[in-house]
N, C-alpha and C positions, 0 to 999 in steps of 0.2 A: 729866029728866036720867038717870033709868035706861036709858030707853031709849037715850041715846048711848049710855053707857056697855057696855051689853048690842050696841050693831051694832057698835062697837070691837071686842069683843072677838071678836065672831062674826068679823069681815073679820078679824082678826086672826090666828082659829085655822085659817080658809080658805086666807088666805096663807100660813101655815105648815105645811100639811099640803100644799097644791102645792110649795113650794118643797122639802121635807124628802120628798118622793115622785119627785120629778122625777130621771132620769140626767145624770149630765155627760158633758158632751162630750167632755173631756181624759181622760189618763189617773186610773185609781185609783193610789194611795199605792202601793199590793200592787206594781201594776205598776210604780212609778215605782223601788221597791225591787229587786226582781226585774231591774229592767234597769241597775241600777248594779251589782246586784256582777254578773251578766253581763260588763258593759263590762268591771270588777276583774278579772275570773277572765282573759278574753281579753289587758287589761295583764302580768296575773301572767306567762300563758304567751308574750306577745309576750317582756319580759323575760328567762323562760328560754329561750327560742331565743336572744334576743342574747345572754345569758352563754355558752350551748352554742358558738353559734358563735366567738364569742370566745376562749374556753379551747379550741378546733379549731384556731385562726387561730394563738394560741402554739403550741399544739402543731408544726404545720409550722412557726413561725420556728422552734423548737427544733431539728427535722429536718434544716432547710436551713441553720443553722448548725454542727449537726455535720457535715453533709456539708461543710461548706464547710472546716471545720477537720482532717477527713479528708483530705481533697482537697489541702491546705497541706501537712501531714505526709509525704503523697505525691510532694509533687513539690518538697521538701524532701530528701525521702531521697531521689528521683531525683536532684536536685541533686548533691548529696554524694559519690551513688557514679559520676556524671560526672567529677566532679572528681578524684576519688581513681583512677576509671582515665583521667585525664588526668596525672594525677602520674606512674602505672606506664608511662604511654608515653613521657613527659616523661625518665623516669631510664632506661627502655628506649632510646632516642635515643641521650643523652645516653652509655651503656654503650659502645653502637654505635660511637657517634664518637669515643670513648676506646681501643674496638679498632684503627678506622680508622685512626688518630693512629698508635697503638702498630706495625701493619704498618707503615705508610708508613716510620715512623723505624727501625722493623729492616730493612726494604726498600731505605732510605738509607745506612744502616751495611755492608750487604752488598756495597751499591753502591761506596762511598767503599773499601773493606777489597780489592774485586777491581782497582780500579783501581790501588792503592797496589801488591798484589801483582802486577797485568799490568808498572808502573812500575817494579817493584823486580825482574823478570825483564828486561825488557825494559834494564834497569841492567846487569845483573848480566850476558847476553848481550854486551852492546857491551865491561864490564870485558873476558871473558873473550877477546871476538873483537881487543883492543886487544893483550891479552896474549898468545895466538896470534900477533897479528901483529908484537908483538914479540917477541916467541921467536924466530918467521922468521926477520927481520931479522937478527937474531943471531946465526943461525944460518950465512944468506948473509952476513953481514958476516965472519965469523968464517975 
């Protein structure tokens, strides 16, 4: 019985000096370590690019909403001073055709005042040329 017990223990200490001497095939621990925070570090920086780009990305909405609100204020105020020299032309006009108005009806009054006076000579001629020629009459009657 010793002696099983003795080739037990000799295969025993054989198989474990092959097995605990032998390499693996796979990786070591070191390495399996090593390549995760690698993977980590390359996550970390994938991440800060996407944050960088991202706060880039507001930045120009930022940009192009000022501009855009610029751009509104602009043609806001062009609006406005359209309209306001749209008023000045509006009451310019409007002046115009109040002078227009104003000629025409002192134009009419000079009118209507020479004919009254052509009327009122033209009266006055026949009175006198009546009375002439009643005088005559009066005269040869007499």
């Amino acid at each position: 019985m010793k002696k099983v017990v003795l080739s037990l223990a000799l295969v025993a200490m054989l198989g474990l000096s092959f097995t605990s001497c032998r390499e693996t095939k796979g990786e070591s621990t070191e390495d399996k370590i090593e390549d995760a925070m690698d993977d980590a570090g390359d996550a970390l920086e994938d991440a800060g690019d996407a944050i960088e780009d991202a706060v880039d990305d507001a930045g120009d909405a930022l940009d192009d909403a000022a501009d855009s609100v610029k751009e509104g204020a602009e043609n806001m105020a062009d609006d406005v001073k359209d309209a306001a020299n749209n008023a000045v032309d509006n009451v310019k006009e409007a002046g115009k055709d109040a002078v227009d108005s104003a000629k025409k009806a002192g134009n009419d009054a000079v009118d209507a005042a020479k004919k009254a006076g052509n009327d009122a000579v033209d009266k006055a001629k026949k009175a006198g040329n009546d009375a002439v020629d009643a005088a005559a009459n009066k005269v040869k009657g007499n």
